[in-house]
C-alpha positions as CSV (number, residue, x, y, z in Angstrom):
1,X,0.0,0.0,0.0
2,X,1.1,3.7,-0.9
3,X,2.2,5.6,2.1
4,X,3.5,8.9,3.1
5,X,6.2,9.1,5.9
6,X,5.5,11.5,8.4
7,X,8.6,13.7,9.3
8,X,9.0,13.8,12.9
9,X,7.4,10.5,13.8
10,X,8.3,8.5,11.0
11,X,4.8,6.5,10.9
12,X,3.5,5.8,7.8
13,X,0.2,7.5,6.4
14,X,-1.6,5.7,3.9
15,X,-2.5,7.4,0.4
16,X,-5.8,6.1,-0.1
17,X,-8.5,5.8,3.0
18,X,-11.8,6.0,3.6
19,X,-13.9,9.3,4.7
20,X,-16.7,8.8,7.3
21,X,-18.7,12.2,6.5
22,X,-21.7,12.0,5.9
23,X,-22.0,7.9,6.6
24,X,-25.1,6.9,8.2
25,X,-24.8,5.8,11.4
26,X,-27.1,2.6,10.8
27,X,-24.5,1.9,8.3
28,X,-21.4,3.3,9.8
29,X,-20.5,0.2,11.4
30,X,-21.1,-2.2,8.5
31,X,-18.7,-0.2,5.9
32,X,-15.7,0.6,8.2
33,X,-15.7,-3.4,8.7
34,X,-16.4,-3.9,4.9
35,X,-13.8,-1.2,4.1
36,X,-11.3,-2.9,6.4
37,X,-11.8,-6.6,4.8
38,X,-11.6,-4.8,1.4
39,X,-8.1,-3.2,2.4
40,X,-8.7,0.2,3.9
41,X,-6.5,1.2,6.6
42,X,-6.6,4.7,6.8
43,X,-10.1,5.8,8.6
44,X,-10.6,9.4,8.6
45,X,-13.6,10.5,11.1
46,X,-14.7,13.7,13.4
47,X,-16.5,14.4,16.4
48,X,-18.5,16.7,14.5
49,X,-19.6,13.5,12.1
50,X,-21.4,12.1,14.9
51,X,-20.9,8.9,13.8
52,X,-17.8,8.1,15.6
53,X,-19.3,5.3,18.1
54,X,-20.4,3.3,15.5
55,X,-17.1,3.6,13.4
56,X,-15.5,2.2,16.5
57,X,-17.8,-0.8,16.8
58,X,-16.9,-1.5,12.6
59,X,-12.9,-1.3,14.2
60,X,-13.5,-3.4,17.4
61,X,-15.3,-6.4,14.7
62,X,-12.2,-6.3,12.2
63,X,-9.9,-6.3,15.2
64,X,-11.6,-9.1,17.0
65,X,-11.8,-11.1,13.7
66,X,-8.2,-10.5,13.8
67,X,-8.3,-9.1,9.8
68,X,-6.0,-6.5,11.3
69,X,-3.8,-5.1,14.5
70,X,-4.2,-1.6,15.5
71,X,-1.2,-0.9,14.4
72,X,-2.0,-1.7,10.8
73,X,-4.5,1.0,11.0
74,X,-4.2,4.6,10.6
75,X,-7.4,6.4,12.2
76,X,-7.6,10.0,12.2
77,X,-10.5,12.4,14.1
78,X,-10.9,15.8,14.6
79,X,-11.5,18.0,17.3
80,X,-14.5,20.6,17.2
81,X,-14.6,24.1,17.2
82,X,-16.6,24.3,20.3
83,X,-13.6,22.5,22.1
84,X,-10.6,25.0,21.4
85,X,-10.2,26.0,25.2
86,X,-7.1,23.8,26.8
87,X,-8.9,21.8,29.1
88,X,-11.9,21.1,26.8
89,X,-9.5,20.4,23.9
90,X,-8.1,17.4,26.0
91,X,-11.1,16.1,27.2
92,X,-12.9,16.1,24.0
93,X,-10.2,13.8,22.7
94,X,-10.6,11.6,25.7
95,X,-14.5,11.5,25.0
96,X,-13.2,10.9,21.6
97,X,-11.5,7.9,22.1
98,X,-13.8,6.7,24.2
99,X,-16.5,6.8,21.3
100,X,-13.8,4.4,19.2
101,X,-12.8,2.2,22.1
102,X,-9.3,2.7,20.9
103,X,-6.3,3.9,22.9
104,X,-4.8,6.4,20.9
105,X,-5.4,8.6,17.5
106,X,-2.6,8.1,15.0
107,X,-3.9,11.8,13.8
108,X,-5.5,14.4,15.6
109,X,-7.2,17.9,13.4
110,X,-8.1,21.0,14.8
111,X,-11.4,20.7,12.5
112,X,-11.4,24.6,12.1
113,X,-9.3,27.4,13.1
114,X,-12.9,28.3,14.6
115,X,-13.5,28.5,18.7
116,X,-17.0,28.6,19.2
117,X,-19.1,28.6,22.5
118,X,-18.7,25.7,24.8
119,X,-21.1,22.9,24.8
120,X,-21.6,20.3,27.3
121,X,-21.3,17.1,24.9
122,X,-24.3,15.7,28.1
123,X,-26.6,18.3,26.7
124,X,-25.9,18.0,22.8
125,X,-23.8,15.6,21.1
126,X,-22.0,16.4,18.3
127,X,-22.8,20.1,19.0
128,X,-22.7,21.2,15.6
129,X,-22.7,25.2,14.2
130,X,-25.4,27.1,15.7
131,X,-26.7,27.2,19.5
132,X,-30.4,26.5,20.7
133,X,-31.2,30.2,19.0
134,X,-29.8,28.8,15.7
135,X,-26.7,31.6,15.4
136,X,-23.4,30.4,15.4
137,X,-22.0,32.3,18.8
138,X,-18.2,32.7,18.9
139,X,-15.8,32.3,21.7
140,X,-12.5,33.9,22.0
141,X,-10.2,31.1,22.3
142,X,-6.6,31.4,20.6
143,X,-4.8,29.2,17.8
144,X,-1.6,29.4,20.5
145,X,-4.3,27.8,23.2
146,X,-5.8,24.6,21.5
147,X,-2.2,23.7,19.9
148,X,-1.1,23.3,23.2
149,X,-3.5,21.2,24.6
150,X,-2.8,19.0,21.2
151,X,0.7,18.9,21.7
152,X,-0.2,17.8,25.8
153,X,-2.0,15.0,23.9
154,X,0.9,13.9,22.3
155,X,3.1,13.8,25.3
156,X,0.4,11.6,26.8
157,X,0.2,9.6,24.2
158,X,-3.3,9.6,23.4
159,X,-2.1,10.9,19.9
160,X,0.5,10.2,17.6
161,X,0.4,13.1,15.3
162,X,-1.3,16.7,15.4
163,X,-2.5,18.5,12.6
164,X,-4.4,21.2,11.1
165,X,-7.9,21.2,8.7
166,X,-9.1,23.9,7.0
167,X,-6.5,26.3,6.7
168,X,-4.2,28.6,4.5
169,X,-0.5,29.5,4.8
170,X,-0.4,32.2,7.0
171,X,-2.0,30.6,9.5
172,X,0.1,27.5,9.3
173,X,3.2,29.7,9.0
174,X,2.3,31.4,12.3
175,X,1.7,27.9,13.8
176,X,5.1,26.9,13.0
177,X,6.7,30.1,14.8
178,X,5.6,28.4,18.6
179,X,5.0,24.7,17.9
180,X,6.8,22.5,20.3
181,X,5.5,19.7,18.1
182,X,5.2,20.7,14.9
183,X,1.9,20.0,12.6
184,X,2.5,17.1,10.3
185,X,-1.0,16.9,7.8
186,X,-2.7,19.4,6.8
187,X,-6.2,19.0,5.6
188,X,-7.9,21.1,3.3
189,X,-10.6,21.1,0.5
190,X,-8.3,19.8,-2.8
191,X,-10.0,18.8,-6.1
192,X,-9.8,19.7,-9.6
193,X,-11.7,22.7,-9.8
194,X,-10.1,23.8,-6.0
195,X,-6.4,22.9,-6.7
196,X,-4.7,25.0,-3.8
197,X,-1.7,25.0,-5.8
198,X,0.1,27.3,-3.4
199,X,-0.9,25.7,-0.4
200,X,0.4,22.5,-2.3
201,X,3.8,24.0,-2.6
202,X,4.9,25.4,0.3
203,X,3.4,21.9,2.3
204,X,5.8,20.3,0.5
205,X,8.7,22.7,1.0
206,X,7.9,22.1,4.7
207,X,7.9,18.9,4.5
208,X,4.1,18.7,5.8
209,X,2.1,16.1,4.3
210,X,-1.3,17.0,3.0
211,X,-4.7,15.1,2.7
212,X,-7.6,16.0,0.6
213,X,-11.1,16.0,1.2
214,X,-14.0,16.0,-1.4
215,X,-11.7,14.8,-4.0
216,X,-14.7,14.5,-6.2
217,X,-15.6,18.6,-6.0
218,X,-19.5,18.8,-5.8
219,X,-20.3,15.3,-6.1
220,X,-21.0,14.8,-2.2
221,X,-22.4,18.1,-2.2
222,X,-25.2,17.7,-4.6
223,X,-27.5,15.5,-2.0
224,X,-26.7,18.9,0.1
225,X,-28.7,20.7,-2.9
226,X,-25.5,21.9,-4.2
227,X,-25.7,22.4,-8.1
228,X,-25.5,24.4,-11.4
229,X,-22.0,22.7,-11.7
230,X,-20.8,20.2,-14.2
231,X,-19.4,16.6,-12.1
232,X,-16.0,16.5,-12.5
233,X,-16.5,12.7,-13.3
234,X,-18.2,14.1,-16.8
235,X,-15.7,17.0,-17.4
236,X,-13.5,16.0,-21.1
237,X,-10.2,15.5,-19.5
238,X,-11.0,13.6,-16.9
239,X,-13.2,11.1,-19.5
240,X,-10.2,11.0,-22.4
241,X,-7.5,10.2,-19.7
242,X,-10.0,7.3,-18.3
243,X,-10.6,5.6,-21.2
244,X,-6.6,6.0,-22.1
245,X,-6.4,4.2,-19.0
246,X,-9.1,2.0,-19.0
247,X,-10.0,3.1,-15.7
248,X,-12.6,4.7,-14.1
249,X,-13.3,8.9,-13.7
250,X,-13.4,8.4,-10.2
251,X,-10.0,7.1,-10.1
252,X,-8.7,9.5,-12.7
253,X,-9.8,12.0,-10.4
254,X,-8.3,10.3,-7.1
255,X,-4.7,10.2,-9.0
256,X,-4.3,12.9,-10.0
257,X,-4.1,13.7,-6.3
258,X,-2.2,11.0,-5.2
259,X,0.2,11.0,-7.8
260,X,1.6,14.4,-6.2
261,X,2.0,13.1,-3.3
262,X,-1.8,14.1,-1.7
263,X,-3.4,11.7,0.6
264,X,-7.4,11.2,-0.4
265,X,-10.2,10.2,1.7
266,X,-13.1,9.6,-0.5
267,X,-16.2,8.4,1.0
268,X,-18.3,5.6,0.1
269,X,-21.6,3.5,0.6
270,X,-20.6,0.9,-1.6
271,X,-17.3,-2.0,-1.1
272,X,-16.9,-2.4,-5.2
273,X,-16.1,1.7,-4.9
274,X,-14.0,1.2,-1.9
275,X,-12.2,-1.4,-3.9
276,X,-12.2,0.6,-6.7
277,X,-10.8,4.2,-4.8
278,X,-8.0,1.6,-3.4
279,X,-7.1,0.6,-6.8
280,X,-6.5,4.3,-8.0
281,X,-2.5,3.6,-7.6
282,X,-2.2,1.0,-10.0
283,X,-1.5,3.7,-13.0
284,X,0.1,6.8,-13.7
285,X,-1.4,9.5,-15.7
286,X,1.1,11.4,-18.0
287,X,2.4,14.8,-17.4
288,X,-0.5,16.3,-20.0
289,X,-2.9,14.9,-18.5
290,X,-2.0,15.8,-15.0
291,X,-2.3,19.5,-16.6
292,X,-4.9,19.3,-18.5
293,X,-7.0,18.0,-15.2
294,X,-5.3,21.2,-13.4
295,X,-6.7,23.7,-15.6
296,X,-10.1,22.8,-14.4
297,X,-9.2,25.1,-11.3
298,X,-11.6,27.6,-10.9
299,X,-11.1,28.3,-7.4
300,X,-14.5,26.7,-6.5
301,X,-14.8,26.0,-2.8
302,X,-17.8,23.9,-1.7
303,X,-17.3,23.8,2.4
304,X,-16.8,27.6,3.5
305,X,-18.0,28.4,6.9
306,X,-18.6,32.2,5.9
307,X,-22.0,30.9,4.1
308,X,-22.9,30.0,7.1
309,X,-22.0,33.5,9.3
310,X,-19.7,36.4,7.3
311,X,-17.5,37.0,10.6
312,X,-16.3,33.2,9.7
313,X,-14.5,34.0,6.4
314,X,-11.2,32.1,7.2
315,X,-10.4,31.9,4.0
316,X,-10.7,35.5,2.7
């Protein structure tokens, strides 16, 4: 399986895993085992998913079945922005790992460089965006504060590695200026029509590894009622260089990632796509058609928190 090494640990990240947002919990379960038997071993979930529980059962079958050891598997979550004070940081990543009846994360996100209001997880669980009034209430809480209580985590080890989501340079830059442990993935929106090629550059010059999320641009966002965009499973380039290939669009669209070096988490419902999104290694697109599939940038984000409030433009 195609790995990336992380630089100060030295553990290897898988290319290829398996996304958990937007997974049903009813089914949650079921695929993580199914994923696992098909070959997954990179598991990327969040608190804010609110199906974390029942990922942890679909882990717990696999390792009991003994189809894997925990330390075959590379599971990441994410900690939410209502969290972001020290001591709520920490114990959210307890609760966390409590919900996966695991020991440890081998990757733990701040979700959003976002502190919002405190909430109790005994009166809401996952807590979400908006209070009871259904306005998204702020809380001043600094980056400096919550990177501390993830590098605590670390010395405890209840996690391996600390990251970032959802983030540009600058703020990574000024991460890096008071980091005793130092951030090693970043994970941000990456896909054809987003390609964050300067975000892809100076990762690697740092030597930060980077994962991308809705690898597929709008297709998980048109159940959401997202549209008036063309799939980039349909879009010319992307079609020619799969049937040059004799592969699928999906895992046109997945290599071109991965073939720079990008870690992808698609999600699916189905084990023949699992199978299939694990299979996106075995080929290598050619230098024109890595281009060609670039020039479909057109700077379209699909998950920016500012449609939700405009004093959450973190990427403005």
């Amino acid at each position: 399986m195609a790995t990336i090494v992380l630089k100060r640990t030295g553990h290897r990240m898988p290319l290829v895993g398996l996304g958990l947002w937007k997974i049903p919990n009813n089914e949650c379960a079921g695929i993580v085992y199914s994923a696992i038997k098909a070959g997954v071993r990179l598991l990327d979930g969040a608190g804010d998913y609110g199906n974390e529980k029942e990922a942890g059962e679909g882990v717990q079958r696999a390792l009991r079945e003994g189809l894997v050891r925990r330390d075959e598997l590379f599971i990441t979550s994410k900690l939410w922005n209502t969290f972001h004070s020290h001591d709520n940081a920490k114990a959210a990543a307890k609760l966390q790992l409590k919900h996966w009846g695991i020991d440890y994360f081998d990757l733990y996100l701040i979700h959003f460089p976002i502190s919002l209001k405190y909430v109790d997880p005994e009166e809401r669980y996952p807590p979400g965006w908006f209070g009871e009034d259904e306005k998204v209430h702020l809380h001043q809480v600094s980056y400096q504060e919550t990177w501390r209580a993830m590098e605590e985590l670390v010395d405890e080890g209840l996690v391996k590695n600390i990251g970032m989501s959802n983030v540009a340079g600058a703020l990574l830059l000024d991460v890096l200026q008071y980091a005793r442990v130092q951030p090693q993935v970043v994970q941000v929106e990456l896909h054809p029509y987003l390609t964050q090629n300067a975000l892809v550059r100076l990762t690697r010059v740092l030597g930060i590894a980077l994962t991308a999320y809705s690898s597929f641009g709008p297709q998980g966002y048109y159940e959401l009622g997202f549209e008036g965009v063309t799939s980039l499973l349909e879009q010319s380039a992307v079609v020619k260089a799969a049937e040059a290939h004799h592969r699928t669009p999906s895992q046109v669209v997945l290599r071109w990632a991965t073939q720079r070096g990008i870690a992808v988490i698609p999600k699916s419902n189905d084990v023949k796509r699992i199978r299939d999104n694990l299979g996106c290694n075995s080929f290598d697109l050619t230098e024109d058609e890595l281009e060609d599939i670039g020039r479909l940038n057109a700077d379209l984000r699909m998950n920016n928190p500012t449609d939700l409030d405009p004093r959450l433009g973190i990427f403005a």
